[in-house]
C-alpha positions as CSV (number, residue, x, y, z in Angstrom):
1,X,-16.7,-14.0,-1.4
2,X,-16.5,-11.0,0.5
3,X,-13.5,-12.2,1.8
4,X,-11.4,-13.1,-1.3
5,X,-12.2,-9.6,-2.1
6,X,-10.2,-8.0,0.8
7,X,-7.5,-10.3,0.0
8,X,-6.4,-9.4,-3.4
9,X,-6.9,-5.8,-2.2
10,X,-3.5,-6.0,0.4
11,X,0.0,-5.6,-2.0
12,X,2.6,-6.5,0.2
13,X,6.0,-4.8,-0.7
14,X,8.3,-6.9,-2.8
15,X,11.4,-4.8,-1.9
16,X,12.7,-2.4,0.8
17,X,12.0,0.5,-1.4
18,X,8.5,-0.2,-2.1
19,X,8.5,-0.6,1.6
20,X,9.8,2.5,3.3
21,X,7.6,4.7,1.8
22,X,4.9,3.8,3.9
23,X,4.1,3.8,7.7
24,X,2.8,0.9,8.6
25,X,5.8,-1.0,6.8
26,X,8.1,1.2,8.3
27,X,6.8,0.2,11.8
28,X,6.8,-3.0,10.9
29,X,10.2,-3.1,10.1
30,X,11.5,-1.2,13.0
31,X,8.9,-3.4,15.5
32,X,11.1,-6.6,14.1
33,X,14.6,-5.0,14.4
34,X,13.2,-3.9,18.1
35,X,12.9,-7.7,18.5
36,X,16.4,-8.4,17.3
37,X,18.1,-6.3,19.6
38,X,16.4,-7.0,22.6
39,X,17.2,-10.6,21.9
40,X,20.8,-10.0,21.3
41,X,20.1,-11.5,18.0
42,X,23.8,-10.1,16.8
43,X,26.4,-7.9,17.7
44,X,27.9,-5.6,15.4
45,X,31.4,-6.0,14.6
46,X,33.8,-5.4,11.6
47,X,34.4,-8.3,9.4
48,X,37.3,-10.4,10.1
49,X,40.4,-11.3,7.5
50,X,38.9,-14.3,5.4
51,X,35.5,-14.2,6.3
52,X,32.6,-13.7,4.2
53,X,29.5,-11.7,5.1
54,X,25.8,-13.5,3.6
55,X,23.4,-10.6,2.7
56,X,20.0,-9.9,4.1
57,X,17.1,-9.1,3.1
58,X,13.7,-7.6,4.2
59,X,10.2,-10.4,3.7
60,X,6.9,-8.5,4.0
61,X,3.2,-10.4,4.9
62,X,0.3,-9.0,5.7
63,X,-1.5,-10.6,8.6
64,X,-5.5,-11.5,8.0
65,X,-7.9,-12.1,10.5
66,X,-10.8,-14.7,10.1
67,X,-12.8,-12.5,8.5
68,X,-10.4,-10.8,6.3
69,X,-9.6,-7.6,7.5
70,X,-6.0,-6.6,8.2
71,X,-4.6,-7.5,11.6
72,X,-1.5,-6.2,11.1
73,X,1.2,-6.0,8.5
74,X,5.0,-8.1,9.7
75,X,8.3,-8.0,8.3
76,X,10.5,-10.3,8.7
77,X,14.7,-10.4,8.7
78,X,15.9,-13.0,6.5
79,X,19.9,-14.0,5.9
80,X,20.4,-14.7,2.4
81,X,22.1,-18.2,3.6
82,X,21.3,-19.8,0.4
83,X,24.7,-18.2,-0.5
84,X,26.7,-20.1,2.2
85,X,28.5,-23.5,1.0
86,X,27.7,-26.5,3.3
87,X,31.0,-27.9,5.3
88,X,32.7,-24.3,4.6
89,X,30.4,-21.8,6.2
90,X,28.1,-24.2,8.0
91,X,28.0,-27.9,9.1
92,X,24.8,-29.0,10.5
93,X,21.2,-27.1,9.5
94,X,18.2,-28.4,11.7
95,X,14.9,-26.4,11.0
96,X,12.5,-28.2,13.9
97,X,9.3,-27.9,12.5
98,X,5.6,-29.8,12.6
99,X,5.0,-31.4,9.7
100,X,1.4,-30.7,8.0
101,X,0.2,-34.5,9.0
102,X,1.2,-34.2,12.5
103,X,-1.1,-31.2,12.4
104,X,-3.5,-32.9,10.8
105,X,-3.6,-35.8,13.2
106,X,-3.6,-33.7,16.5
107,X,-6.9,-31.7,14.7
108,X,-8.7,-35.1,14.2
109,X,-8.1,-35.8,17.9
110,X,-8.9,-32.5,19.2
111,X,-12.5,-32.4,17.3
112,X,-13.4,-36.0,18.4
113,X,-12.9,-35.9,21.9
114,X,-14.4,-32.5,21.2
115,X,-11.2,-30.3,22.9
116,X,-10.8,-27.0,22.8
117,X,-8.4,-25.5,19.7
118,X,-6.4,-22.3,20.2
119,X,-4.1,-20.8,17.7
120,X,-0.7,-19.0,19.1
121,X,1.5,-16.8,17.2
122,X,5.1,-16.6,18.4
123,X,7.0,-13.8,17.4
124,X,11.0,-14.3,16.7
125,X,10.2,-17.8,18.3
126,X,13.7,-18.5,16.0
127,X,15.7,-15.8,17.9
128,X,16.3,-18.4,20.7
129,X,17.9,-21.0,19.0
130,X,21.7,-21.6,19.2
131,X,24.1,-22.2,16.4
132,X,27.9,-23.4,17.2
133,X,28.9,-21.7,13.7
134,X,30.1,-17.3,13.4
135,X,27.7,-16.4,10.8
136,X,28.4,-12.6,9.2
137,X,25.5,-10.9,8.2
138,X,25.5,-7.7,6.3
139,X,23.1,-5.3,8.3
140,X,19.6,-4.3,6.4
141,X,19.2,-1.7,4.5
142,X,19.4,1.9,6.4
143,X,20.3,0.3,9.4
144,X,21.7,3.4,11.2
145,X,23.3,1.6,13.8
146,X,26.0,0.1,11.8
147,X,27.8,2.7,10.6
């Protein structure tokens, strides 16, 4: 029980605002966009004639460990590409991901032949992708290096 306790105790932000008021958000924030630009996730540029630029916006989750307490707080960098219109501003989406049964199935094996189980966390695993489509994001909030 002890544990359900120290969950309902974490708010995560549900907006930038609620966010940048405090530190560990802040770093959080400024840890992803770290990420981002040592991937080369973008390049700023001005928008060109007749294109349109999707929004973004800022997804906050804090991290648990086994036993509850905080491991660290993430956010995240999302595009707002629900407002993009299939065959206009994109062709093709592909989101390679296991599906829960897979998981499930490679568990069952791994605990009767008795293997070892490790967990990995990836961080930005996305940022190496490739997509053959110009996508224009608008920067996030306070982002000081697009102005």
């Amino acid at each position: 029980m002890q544990f359900l306790g120290n969950v309902s105790q974490f708010q995560e932000p549900k907006s930038y605002k609620q966010a940048s008021g405090q530190k560990e958000w802040v770093d959080a924030m400024n840890k992803e966009l770290a990420a981002l630009e040592q991937n080369e996730t973008w390049e700023l540029t001005a928008l060109p004639v007749g294109k349109k630029a999707i929004g973004s916006k800022w997804v906050y989750k804090v991290k648990l460990t086994p036993d509850g307490s905080v491991e660290r707080c993430k956010a995240r960098l999302v595009a707002k590409g629900y407002n993009q219109v299939e065959g206009v501003d994109y062709f093709d989406s592909c989101s390679p991901v296991a599906k829960i049964v897979t998981v499930r199935i490679f568990m069952v094996i791994a605990t009767a032949k008795q293997w070892p189980i490790h967990q990995l966390d990836i961080n930005n695993a996305f940022l190496h992708g490739y997509i053959n489509e110009e996508v224009y994001m608008t920067p996030p909030e306070r982002y000081t290096k697009a102005k």
